[in-house]
C-alpha positions in Angstrom: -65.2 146.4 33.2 -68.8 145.3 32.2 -70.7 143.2 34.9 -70.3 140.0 32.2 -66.9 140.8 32.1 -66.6 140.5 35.9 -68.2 137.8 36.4 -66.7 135.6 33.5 -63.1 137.0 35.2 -64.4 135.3 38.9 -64.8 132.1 36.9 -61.3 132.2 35.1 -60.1 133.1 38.7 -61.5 130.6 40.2 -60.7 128.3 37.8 -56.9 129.3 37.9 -57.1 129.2 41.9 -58.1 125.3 41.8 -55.2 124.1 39.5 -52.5 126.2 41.2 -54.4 124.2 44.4 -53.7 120.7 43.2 -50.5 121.7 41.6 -49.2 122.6 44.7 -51.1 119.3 46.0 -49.2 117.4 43.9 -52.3 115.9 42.2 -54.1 115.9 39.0 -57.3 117.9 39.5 -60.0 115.9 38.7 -61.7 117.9 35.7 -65.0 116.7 35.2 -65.2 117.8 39.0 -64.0 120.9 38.2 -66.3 122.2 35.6 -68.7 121.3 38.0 -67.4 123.4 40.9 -66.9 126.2 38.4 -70.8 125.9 37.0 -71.8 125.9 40.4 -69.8 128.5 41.6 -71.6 130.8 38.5 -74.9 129.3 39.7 -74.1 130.9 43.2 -72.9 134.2 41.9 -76.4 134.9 40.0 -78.6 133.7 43.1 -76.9 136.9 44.6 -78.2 140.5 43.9 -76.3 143.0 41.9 -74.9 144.8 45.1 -74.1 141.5 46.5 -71.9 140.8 43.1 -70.5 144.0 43.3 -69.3 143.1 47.1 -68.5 139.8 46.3 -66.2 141.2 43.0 -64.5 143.9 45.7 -63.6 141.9 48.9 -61.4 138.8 48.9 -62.7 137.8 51.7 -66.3 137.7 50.6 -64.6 135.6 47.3 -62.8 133.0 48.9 -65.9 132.2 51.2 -68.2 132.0 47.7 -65.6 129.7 46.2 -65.2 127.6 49.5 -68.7 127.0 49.6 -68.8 126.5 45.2 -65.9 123.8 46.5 -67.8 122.2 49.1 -71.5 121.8 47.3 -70.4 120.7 44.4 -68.6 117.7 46.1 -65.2 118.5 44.8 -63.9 118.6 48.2 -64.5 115.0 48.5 -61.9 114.2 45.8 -58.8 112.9 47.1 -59.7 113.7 50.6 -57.7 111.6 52.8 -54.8 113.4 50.7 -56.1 116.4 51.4 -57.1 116.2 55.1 -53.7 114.6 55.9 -51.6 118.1 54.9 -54.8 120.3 56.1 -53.5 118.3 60.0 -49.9 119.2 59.6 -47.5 121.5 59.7 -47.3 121.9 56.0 -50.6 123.6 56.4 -48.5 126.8 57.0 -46.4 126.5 54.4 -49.4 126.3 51.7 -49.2 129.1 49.8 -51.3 131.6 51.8 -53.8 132.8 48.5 -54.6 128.9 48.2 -54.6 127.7 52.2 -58.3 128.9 52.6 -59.2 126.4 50.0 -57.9 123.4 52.9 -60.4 125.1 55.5 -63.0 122.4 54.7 -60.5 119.5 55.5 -59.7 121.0 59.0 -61.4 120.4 62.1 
């Protein structure tokens, strides 16, 4: 796959993560917040060198840090936060899916 092609797949990713994150919430996302997240999440991907890309593209870990941070600047983690931080302090923190539950790290203490 092209470099384009990777990168455009991290956004639809991405993208795909945070509504299967507030579907499982329960919640409408809020879109206009969204598109922001994602636009920032591209603006974070290009500050970073190719190998850095290329490492971010091959480890999940390296991903879900990039989107938590895409999450947190862009001030999407502020929407329905009280929601949010209330399952992030309770047991139903472990039964979050496990591929979403790093996305409720910023709501925990």
């Amino acid at each position: 796959m092209a470099p384009q092609d990777n990168h455009q797949a991290l956004l639809s990713e991405f993208r795909e993560t945070l509504e299967a994150f507030y579907a499982e919430l329960k919640l409408a996302p809020p879109y206009d917040s969204v598109e922001k997240t994602i636009r920032c999440l591209d603006d974070l991907f290009k500050a970073r060198t190719a190998e850095e890309q290329e490492q971010v593209l091959g480890n999940n870990a390296l991903k879900w840090q990039l989107h938590v941070q895409a999450f947190v600047d862009s001030g999407l983690h502020k929407k329905h936060r009280g929601i949010i931080t209330g399952l992030a302090h309770t047991d139903a923190f472990d039964r979050f899916p496990e591929s979403l539950r790093y996305l409720l790290e910023p709501f925990r203490p």
